[in-house]
Backbone bond lengths (Angstrom), bond angles and torsions (degrees), N, CA, C in turn:
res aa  C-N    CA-C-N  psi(-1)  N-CA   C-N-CA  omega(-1)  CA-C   N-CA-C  phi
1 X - - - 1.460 - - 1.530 108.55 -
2 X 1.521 117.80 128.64 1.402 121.29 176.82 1.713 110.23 -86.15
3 X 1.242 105.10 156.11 1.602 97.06 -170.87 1.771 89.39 -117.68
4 X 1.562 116.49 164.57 1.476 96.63 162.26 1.903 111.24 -77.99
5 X 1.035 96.41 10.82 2.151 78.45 178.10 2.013 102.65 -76.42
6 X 2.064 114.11 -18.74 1.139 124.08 -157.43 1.787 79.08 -104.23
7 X 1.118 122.88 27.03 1.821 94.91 170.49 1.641 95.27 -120.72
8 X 1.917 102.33 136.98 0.970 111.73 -177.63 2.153 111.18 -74.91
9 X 1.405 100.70 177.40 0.867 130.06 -157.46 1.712 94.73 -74.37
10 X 1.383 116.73 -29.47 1.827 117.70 167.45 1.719 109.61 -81.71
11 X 1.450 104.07 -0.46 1.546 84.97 -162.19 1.589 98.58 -93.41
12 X 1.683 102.72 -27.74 1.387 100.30 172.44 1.317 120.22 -76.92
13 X 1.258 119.26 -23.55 1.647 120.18 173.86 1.603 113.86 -68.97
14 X 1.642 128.97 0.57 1.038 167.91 -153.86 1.331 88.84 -124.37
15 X 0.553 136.77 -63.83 1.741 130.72 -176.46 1.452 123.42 -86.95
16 X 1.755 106.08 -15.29 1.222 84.61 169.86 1.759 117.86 -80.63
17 X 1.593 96.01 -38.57 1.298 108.29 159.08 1.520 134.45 5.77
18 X 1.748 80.57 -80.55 1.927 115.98 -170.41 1.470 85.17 -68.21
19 X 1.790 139.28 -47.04 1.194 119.34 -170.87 1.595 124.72 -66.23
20 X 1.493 110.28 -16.58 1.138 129.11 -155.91 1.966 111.72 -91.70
21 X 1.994 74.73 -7.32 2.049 88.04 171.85 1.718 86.56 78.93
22 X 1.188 151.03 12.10 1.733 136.66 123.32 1.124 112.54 -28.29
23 X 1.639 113.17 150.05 1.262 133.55 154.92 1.529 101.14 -87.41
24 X 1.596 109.96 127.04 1.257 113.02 -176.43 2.029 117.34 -124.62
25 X 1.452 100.68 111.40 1.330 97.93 176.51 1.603 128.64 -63.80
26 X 0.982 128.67 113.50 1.799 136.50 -171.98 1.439 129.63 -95.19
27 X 1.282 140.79 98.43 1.127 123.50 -175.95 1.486 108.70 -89.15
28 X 1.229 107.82 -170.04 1.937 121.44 -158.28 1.785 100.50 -46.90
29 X 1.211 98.23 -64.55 1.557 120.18 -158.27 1.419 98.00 -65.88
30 X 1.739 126.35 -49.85 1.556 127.03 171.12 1.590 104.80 -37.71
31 X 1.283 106.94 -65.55 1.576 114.34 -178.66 1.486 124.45 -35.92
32 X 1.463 89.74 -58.83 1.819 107.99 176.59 2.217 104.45 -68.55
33 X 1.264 110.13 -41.03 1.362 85.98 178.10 1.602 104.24 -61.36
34 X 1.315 117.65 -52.94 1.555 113.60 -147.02 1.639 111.05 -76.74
35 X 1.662 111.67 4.24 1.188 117.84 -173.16 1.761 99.86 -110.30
36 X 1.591 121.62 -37.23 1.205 102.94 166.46 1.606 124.39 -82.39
37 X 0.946 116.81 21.45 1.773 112.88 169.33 1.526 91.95 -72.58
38 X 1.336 122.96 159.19 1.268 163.32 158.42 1.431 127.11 -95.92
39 X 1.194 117.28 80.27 1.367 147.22 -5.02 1.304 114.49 -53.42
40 X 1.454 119.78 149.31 1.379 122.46 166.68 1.897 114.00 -51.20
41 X 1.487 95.04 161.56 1.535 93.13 -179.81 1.498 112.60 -110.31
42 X 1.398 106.64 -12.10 1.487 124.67 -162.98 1.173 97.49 -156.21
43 X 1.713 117.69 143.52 1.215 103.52 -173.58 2.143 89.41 -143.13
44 X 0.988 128.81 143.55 1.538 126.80 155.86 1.266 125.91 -34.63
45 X 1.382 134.11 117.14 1.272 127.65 140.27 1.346 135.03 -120.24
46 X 0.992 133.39 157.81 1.568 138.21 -143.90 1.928 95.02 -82.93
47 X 1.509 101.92 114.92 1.617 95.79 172.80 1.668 107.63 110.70
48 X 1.508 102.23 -64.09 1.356 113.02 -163.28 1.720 85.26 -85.57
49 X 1.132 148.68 -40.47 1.432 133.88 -134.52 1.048 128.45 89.88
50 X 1.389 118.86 -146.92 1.437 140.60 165.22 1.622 117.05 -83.25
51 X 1.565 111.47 119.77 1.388 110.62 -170.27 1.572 99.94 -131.07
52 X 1.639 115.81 167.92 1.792 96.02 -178.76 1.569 83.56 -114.51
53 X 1.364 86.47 161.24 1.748 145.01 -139.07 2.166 80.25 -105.34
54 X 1.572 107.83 147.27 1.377 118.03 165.53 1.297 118.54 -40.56
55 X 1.858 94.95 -37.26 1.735 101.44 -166.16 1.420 91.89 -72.22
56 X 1.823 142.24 -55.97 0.800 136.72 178.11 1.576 123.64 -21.39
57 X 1.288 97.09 -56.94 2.095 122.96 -174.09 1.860 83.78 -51.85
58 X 0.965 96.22 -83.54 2.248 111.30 178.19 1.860 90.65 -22.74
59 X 0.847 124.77 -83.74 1.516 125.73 -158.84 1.728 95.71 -42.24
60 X 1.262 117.14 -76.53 1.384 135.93 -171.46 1.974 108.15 -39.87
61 X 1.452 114.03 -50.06 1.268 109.76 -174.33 1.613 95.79 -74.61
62 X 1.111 132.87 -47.31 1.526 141.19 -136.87 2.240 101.55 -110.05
63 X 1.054 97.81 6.05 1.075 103.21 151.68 2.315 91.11 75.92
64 X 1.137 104.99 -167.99 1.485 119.15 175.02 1.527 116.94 -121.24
């Protein structure tokens, strides 16, 4: 399980991104951090991809 104290410094610039309504490119490990936080930060959807999650929006406005 990833915590946010273990998400790097691209993953949130990655999120501000995805919050910012960007198309955001993801590799393995981006995916796997932002998918094992608790709550997820990003979650799959069919078509669109990877989109961020409320909890995502919460991280991004409210800082880390």
């Amino acid at each position: 399980m990833t915590t946010l104290a273990d998400l790097t410094t691209q993953d949130y610039e990655i999120l501000r991104e995805a919050a910012a309504g960007k198309s955001i490119n993801l590799d393995f490990q981006q995916v796997r951090n932002l998918l094992d936080v608790e709550p997820p930060l990003i979650e799959a959807k069919p078509i669109y991809g990877f989109q961020i999650t409320k909890a995502g929006e919460d991280v991004v406005q409210h800082g880390h």
